[in-house]
C-alpha positions in Angstrom: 20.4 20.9 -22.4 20.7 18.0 -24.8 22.7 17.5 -27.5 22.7 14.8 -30.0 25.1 13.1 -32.0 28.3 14.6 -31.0 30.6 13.3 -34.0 33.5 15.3 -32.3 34.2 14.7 -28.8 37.9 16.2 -29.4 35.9 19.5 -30.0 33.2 19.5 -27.9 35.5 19.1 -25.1 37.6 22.0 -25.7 34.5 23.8 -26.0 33.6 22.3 -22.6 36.8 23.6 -21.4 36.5 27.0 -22.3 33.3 27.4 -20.4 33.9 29.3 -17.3 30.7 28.0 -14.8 30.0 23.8 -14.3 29.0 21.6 -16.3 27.7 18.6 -16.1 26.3 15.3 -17.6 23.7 13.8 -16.2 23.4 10.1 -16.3 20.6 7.9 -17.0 20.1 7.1 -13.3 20.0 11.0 -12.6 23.7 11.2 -11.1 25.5 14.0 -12.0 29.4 14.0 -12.9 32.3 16.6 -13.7 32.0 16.9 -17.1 35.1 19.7 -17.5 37.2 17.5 -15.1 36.2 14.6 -17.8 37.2 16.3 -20.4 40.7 17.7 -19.4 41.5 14.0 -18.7 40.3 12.6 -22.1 42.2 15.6 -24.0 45.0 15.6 -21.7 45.7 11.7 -22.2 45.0 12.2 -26.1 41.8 9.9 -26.3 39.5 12.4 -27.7 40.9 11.9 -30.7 40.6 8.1 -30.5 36.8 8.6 -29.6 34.1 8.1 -32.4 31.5 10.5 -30.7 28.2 9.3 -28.9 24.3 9.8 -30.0 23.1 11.7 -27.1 24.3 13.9 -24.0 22.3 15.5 -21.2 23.6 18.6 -19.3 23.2 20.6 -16.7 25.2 24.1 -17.6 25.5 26.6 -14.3 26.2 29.9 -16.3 24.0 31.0 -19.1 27.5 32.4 -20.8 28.2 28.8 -21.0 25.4 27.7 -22.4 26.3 30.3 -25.7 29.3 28.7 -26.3 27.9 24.8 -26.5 24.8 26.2 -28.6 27.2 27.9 -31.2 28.9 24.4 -30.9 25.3 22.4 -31.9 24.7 25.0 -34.2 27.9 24.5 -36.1 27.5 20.4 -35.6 23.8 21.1 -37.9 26.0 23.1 -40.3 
């Protein structure tokens, strides 16, 4: 699942967080990383905050649960 211009990171990745399943982002070169484990550290060391957002972000969501929670999060970005 894509998304695209994320002007929030602080609250995409708390809505990252409260996903129970994986999730990952999956990098140009095809190489998957942590995205939850990611996020924790970004919002744990208070540089979400600091971050102005990013155009584009491909992931790779294990539980279809999850995948409700970051659509309800796009939709709400479209808002």
């Amino acid at each position: 699942m894509k998304f695209f211009g994320v002007s929030n990171p602080n609250e995409f990745f708390r809505r990252v967080l409260r996903c129970d399943g994986g999730i990952h982002v999956i990098e140009a070169d095809g190489t998957e990383r942590d995205l939850k484990s990611m996020a924790e550290y970004v919002i744990n060391n208070g540089l979400a905050p600091q971050m102005k957002g990013f155009p584009e972000i491909n992931l790779r969501i294990e539980r279809p649960a999850d995948m409700d929670i970051l659509f309800s999060y796009a939709m709400e970005m479209s808002a």
